[in-house]
Each structure stands twice: as structure tokens, then as C-alpha cells.
C-alpha positions as CSV (number, residue, x, y, z in Angstrom):
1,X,0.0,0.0,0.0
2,X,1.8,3.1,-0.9
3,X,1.1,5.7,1.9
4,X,0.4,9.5,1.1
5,X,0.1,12.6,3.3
6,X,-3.7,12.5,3.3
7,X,-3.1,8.5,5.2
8,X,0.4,8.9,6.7
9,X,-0.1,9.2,10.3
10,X,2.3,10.2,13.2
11,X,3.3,6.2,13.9
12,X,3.5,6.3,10.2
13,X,6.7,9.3,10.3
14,X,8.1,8.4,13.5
15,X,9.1,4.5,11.8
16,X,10.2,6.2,8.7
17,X,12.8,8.5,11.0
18,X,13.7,5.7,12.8
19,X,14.8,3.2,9.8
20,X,16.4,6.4,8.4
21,X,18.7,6.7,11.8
22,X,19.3,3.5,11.9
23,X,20.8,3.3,8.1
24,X,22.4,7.0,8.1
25,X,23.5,7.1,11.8
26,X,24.1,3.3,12.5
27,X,22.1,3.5,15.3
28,X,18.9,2.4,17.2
29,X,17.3,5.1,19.2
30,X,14.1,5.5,21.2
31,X,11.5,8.5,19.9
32,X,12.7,11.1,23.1
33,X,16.7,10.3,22.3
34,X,18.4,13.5,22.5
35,X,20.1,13.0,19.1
36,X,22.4,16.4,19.7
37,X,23.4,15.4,23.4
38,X,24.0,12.0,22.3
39,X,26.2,12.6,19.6
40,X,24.5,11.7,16.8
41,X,23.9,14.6,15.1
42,X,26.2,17.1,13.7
43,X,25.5,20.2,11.8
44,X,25.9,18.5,8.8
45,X,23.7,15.5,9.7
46,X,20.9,18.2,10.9
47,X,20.9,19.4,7.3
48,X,20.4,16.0,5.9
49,X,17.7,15.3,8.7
50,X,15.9,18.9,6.8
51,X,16.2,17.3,3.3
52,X,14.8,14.0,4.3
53,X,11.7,15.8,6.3
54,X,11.3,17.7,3.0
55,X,11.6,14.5,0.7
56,X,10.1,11.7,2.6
57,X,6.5,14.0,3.9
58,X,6.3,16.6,1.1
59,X,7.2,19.3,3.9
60,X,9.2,22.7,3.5
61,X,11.1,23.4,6.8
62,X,12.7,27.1,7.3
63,X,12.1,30.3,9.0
64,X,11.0,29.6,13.2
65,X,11.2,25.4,12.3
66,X,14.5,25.4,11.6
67,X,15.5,25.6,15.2
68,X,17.4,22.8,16.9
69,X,14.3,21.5,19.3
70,X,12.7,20.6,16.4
71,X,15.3,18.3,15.1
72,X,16.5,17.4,19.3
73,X,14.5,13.7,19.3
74,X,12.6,11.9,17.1
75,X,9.4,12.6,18.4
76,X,10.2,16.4,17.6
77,X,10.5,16.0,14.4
78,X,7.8,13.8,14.3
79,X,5.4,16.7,15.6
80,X,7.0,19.2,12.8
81,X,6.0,17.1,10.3
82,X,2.4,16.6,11.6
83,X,2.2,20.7,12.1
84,X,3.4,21.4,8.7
85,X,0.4,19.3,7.1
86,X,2.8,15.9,6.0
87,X,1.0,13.5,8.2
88,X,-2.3,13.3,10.5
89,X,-1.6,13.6,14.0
């Protein structure tokens, strides 16, 4: 079943940015790891976290959701998609 904004829920992201850690990052996380304090996440990899948000749920992140909380866990990011109209919360 191929999944589109209109039936991609929250669960529905919060997988997709888990697989996507685990392949780009090499690691398991849970959805409230800090990803920054943890050492995960550099600059660079926050830009490629931006591109992937953008690509994977049809979203356009800038301006006031380009600021670190919303990239900090999982579950962050997981919001900022829902907020900017990629999945159903």
C-alpha cells in the first residue's frame, strides 16, 4: 500500500525517521533520544535530517522550524512534520 500525506499518520513518520537513523546514523534510538546530546547529530547530519523531512513527507522546513528543538529527538520532528500538514496527527 503506498502511503500519502492525506493517510500517513504520526506512527507512520516516527518509523520512517527511525529506519532512516538507523541506516544513516548506525544506530537504534528511542523517539525522546536526544540526538544532539548523544552525539548523533552534527551540523551536517541536521541538514540531511531537513532534506529528508522535505523528501520523505512533502514538507518545506525554514524560518522559526528550523531551530534545533525541532530536530532534538525523534518525536520532535515527528510533531514538525504533523504541524506542517505531511501526516495526520
Amino acid at each position: 500500500m503506498t502511503t500519502t500525506a492525506e493517510t500517513r499518520d504520526a506512527d507512520d513518520v516516527r518509523r520512517n525517521l527511525l529506519e532512516f537513523l538507523k541506516q544513516r546514523a548506525k544506530a537504534e534510538v528511542e523517539p525522546d533520544f536526544d540526538l544532539f546530546a548523544g552525539g548523533l547529530v552534527s551540523s551536517l547530519f541536521a541538514l540531511e535530517l531537513v532534506v529528508h523531512l522535505e523528501n520523505a513527507f512533502g514538507v518545506t522546513v525554514g524560518g522559526e522550524d528550523l531551530k534545533i528543538d525541532n530536530f532534538r529527538t525523534v518525536d520532535a520532528m515527528t510533531a514538525l512534520v504533523v504541524r506542517s500538514g505531511g501526516a495526520r496527527g
